[in-house]
SELOSE-753968 format. One record per residue (C-alpha): residue in three letters; x, y, z. Coordinates in steps of 0.25 Angstrom, whole numbers, padded with zeros to 4 digits, always signed. Each point is the difference from the previous one (the first is absolute). Layout:
ALAXYZ ...
//
This chain:
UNK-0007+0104-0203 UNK-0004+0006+0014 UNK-0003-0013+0005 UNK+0010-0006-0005 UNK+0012+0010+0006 UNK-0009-0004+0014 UNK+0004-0015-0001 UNK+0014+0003-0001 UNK+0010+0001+0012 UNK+0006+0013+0002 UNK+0015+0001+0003 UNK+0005+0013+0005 UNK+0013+0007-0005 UNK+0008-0005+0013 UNK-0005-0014-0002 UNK+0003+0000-0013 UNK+0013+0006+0000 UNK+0003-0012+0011 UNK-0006-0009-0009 UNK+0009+0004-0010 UNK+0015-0009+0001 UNK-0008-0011+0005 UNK-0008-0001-0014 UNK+0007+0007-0011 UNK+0008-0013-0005 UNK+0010+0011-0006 UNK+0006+0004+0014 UNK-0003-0014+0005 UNK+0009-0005-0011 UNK+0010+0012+0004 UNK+0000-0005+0013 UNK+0004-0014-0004 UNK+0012+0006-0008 UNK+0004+0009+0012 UNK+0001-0011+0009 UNK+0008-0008-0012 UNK+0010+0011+0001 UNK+0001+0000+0014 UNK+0001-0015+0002 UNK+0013+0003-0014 UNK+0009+0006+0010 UNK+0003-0010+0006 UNK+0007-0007-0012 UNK+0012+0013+0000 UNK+0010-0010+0006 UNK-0002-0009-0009 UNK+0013-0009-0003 UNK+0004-0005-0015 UNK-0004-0016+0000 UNK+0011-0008+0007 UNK+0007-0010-0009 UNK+0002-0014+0001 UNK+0006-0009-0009 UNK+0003-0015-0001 UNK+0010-0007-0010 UNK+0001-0014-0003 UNK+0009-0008-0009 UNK+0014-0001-0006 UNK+0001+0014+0002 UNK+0018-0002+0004 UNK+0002-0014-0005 UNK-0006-0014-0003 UNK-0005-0001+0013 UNK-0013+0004+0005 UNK+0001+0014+0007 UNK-0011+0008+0007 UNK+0001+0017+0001 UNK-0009+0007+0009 UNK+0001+0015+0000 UNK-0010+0010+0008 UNK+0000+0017-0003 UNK-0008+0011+0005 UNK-0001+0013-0005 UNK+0000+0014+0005 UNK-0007+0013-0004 UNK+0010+0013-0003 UNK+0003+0009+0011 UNK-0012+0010+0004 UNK-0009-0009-0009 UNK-0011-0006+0012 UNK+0001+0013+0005 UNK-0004+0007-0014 UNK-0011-0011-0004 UNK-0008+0002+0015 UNK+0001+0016-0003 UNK-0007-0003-0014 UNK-0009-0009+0005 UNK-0003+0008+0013 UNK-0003+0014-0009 UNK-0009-0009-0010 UNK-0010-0005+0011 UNK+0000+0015+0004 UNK-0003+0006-0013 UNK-0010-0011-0002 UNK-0007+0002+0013 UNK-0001+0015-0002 UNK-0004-0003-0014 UNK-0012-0007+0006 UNK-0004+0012+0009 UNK+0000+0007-0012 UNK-0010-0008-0006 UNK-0009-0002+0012 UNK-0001+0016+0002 UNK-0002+0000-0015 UNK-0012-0009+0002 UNK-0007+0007+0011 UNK+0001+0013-0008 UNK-0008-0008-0011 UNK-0010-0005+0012 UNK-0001+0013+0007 UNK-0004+0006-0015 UNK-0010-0011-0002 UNK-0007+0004+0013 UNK+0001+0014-0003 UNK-0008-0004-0015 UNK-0010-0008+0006 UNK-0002+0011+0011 UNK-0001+0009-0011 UNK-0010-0006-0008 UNK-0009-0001+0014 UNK+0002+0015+0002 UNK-0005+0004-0014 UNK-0012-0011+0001 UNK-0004+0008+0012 UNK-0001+0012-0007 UNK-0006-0004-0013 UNK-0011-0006+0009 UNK-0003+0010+0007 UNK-0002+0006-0012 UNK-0009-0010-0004 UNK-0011+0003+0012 UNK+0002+0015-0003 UNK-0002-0004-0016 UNK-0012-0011+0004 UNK-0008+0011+0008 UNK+0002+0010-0010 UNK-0006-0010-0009 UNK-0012-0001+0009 UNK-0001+0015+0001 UNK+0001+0003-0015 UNK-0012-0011-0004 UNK-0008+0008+0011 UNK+0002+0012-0006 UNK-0002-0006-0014 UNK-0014-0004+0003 UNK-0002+0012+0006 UNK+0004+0008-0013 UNK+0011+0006+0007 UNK+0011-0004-0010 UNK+0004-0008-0011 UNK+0003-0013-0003 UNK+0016+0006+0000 UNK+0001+0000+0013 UNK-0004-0013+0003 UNK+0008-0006-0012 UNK+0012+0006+0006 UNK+0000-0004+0013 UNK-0004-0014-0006 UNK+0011+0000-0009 UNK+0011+0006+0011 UNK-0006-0011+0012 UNK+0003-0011-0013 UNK+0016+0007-0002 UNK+0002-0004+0015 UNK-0005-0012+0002 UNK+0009-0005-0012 UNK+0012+0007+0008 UNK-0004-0008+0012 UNK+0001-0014-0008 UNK+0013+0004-0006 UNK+0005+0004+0014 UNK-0005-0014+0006 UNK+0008-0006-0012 UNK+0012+0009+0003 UNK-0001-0006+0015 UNK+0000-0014-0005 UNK+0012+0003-0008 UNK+0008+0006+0012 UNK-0005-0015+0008 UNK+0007-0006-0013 UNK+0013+0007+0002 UNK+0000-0003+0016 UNK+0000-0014-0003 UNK+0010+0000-0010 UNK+0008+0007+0009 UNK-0002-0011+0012 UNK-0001-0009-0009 UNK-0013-0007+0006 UNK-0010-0007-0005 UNK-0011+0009+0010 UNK-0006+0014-0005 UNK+0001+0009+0012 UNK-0007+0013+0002 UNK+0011+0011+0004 UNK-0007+0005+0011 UNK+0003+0013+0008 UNK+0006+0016-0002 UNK+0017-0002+0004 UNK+0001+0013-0005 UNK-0008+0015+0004 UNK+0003+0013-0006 UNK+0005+0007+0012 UNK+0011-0012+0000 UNK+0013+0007-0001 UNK+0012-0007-0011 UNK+0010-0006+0010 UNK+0012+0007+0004 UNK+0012-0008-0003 UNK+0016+0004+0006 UNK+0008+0001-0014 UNK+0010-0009+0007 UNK-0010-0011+0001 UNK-0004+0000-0014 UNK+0014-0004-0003 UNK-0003-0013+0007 UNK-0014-0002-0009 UNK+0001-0016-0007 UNK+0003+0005-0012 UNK+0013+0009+0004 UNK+0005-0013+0009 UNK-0003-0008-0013 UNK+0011+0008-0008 UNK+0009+0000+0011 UNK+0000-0015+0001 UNK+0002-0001-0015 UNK+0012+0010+0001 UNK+0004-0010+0014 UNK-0002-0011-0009 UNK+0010+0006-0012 UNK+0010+0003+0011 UNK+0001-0014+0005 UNK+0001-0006-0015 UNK+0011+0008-0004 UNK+0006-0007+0014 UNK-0002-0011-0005 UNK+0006+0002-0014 UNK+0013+0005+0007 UNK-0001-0011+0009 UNK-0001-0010-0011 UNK+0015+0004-0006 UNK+0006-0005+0015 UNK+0007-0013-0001 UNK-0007-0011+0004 UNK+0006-0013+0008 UNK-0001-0014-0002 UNK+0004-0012+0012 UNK+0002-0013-0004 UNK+0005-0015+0006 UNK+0003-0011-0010 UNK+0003-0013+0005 UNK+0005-0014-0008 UNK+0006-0014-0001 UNK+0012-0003-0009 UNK-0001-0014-0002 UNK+0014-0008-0002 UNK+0013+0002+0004 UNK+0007+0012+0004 UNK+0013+0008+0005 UNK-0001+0002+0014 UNK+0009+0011+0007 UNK+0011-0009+0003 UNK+0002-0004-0013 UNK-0008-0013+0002 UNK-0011-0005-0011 UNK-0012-0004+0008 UNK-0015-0005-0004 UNK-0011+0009+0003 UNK-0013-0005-0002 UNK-0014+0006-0001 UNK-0002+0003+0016 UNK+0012+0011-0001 UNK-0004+0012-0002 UNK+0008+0012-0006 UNK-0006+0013+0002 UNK+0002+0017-0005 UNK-0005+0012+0003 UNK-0004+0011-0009 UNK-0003+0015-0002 UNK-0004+0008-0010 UNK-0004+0014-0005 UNK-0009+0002-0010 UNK-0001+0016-0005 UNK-0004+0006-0015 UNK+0012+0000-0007 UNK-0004+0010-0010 UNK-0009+0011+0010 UNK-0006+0008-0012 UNK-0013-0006+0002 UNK+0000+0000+0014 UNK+0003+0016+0000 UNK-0009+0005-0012 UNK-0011-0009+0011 UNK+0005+0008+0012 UNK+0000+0012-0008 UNK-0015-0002-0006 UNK-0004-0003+0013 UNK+0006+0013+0005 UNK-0010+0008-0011 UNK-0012-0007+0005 UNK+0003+0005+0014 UNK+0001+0016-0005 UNK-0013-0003-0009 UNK-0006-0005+0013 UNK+0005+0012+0009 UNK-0005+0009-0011 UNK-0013-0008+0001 UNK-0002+0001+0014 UNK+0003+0016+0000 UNK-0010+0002-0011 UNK-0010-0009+0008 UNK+0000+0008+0014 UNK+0002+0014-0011 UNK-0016-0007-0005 UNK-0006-0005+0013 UNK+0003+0016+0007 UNK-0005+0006-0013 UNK-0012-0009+0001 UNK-0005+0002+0012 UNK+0002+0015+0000 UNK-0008+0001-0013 UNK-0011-0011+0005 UNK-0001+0009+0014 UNK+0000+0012-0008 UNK-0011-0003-0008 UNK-0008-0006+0011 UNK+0002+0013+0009 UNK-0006+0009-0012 UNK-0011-0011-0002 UNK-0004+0001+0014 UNK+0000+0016-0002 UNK-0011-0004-0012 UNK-0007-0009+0009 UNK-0003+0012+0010 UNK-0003+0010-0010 UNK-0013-0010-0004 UNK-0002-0003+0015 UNK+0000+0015+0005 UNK-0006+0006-0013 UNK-0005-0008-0012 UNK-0008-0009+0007 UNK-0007+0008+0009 UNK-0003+0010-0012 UNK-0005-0012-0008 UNK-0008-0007+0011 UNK-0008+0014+0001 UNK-0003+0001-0016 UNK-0005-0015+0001 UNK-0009+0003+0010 UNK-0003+0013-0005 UNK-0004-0003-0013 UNK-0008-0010+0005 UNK-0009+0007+0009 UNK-0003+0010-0011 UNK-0002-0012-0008 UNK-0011-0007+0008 UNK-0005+0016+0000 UNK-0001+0000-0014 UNK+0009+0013+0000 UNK+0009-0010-0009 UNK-0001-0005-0012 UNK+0007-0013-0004 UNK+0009+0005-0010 UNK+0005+0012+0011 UNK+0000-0011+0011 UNK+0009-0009-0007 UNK+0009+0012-0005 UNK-0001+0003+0013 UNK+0005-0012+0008 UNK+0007-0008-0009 UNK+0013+0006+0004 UNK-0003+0000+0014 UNK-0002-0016-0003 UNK+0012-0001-0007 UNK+0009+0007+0010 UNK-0004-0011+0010 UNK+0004-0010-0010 UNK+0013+0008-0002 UNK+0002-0001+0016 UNK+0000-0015-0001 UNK+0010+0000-0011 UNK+0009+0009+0007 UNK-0001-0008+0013 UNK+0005-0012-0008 UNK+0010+0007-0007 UNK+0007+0006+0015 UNK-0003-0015+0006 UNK+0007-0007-0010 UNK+0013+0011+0002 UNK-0002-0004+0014 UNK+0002-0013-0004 UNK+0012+0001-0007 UNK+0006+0007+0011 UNK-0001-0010+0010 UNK+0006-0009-0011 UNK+0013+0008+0004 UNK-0003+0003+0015 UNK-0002-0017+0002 UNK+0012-0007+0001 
//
């Protein structure tokens, strides 16, 4: 497994959270739709078809006639202006919905570094532990032929050398698991090895200004959706405007006819009659229309509640996520100042008195064990404050 890790690049958190929109095919994808949008607002002035009709036949008498007729449409009043609003505020909430999902993702990344270096940290320690546990070994075979002990002692540390290399291997496998997850989240097909410490205990959380936590990606998000209500209920009112309609309608009347002097005359194909025409087109019944504006109108208070709740639960977070991280830092000095010293002088201690033989095994282990696992304990509580730090960064990025 060793050698294996070797032959694999390594990729360091920066690199990788660079790496990131170029090969996660999600925000790639989001991209894509985010341009879609942006390329949509250019159909807000969009007119209805223009019309244009033909008419052949015997459509006045026995005689052949031809009617052409051309119409354009208008949109209501205030309508473009409405459909560019909507369109404007859904590119918006899109976009800050896809910087939400990118910080989403390099909170996932920076915990996958953070488990990986994890794993590393507690390999350290349980191999030291090994050297400590294979001289011991050593030592208590000497003494064994030397009819100093029994064969307890040497069983023991046998059996407690054994213990640790099986939580080396399942370490290794924990590592490999947190490769697993980095390429899922790249999506690619390489295994990286995260590489490098981003984050040290004497790193303080990140102050944020509470007036800039109201422009984090997931607040905008809300207030685009809230945008994007306002400009649909618009919309619906512009909807009930009346709409115009121009038209030209040109034709032949073929035979005779009564001219202004009272005269009949022959008119033949070549001459042309023509009329103009306007029209209004409005709902003649407008209850549909306003139970539309007035659903609309409902969706835009839901939305304004939304976002009110939204900035209420991005301050709340990031005070409790700086909170937290402020008393775990206090936990992480206490095992700097004090357990850790006092557990670094019982394990060397003990084990002096041990290679003196003023020690038994038994004592020895009852001894140090404690002191063993407090180092262990320090590793978990340096993860436990990295992965606060984490999630307040998560707030502080924007």
């Amino acid at each position: 497994l060793h050698g294996l890790a070797q032959a694999q690049p390594s990729l360091p958190l920066e690199a990788a959270l660079q790496r990131l929109p170029q090969t996660n095919r999600l925000l790639k994808a989001g991209e894509l739709h985010r341009q879609y949008l942006a390329s949509l607002q250019r159909t807000a002035g969009e007119l209805p078809f223009f019309r244009a009709n033909a008419e052949l036949g015997q459509t006045n008498s026995r005689n052949f006639d031809s009617r052409l007729s051309v119409a354009q449409g208008f949109l209501p009043f205030g309508f473009v202006k409405g459909q560019r609003a909507l369109l404007q505020s859904q590119f918006i909430s899109f976009d800050n919905e896809l910087q939400l999902r990118q910080l989403e993702l390099r909170l996932l990344i920076r915990q996958v570094f953070l488990g990986y270096e994890y794993e590393a940290k507690r390999q350290l320690h349980f191999l030291q532990l090994d050297t400590l546990y294979q001289r011991l070994i050593i030592l208590a075979e000497q003494r064994l032929k030397a009819g100093e002990t029994n064969r307890l002692e040497l069983a023991g540390f046998q059996q407690q050398r054994q213990l640790l290399q099986q939580a080396i291997a399942g370490s290794k496998i924990n590592q490999q698991q947190w490769q697993v997850q980095l390429k899922l989240l790249l999506q690619t097909d390489t295994s990286f090895v995260p590489t490098g410490a981003w984050q040290t205990n004497s790193m303080a959380p990140p102050m944020v200004d509470t007036a800039l936590l109201a422009q984090h990606p997931a607040v905008k998000w809300r207030e685009a959706m809230l945008a994007s209500a306002s400009a649909e209920t618009a919309l619906e009112n512009a909807r009930r405007q009346p709409a115009f309609e121009i038209g030209y309608n040109n034709q032949s009347l073929v035979g005779f006819q009564t001219d202004r002097g009272g005269n009949d005359k022959w008119y033949n194909a070549g001459n042309r009659f023509s009329t103009g025409q306007v029209g209004v087109n409005f709902p003649l019944i407008g209850k549909a229309t306003k139970a539309r504006v007035a659903a609309a109108k409902e969706k835009e208070k839901q939305m304004a509640y939304e976002v009110s709740a939204e900035k209420q639960q991005v301050s709340a977070a990031w005070r409790g996520k700086l909170e937290q991280t402020m008393l775990q830092r206090q936990q992480l000095k206490r095992y700097e100042e004090e357990l850790l010293p006092g557990s670094n002088a019982i394990i060397e201690t003990a084990r002096q008195q041990l290679l003196r033989g003023e020690l038994n095994y038994v004592t020895w282990l009852l001894i140090a064990e404690p002191a063993f696992q407090t180092r262990l304990a320090y590793i978990d509580e340096q993860l436990n404050y990295q992965l606060l730090l984490a999630q307040t960064l998560y707030y502080s990025e924007q």
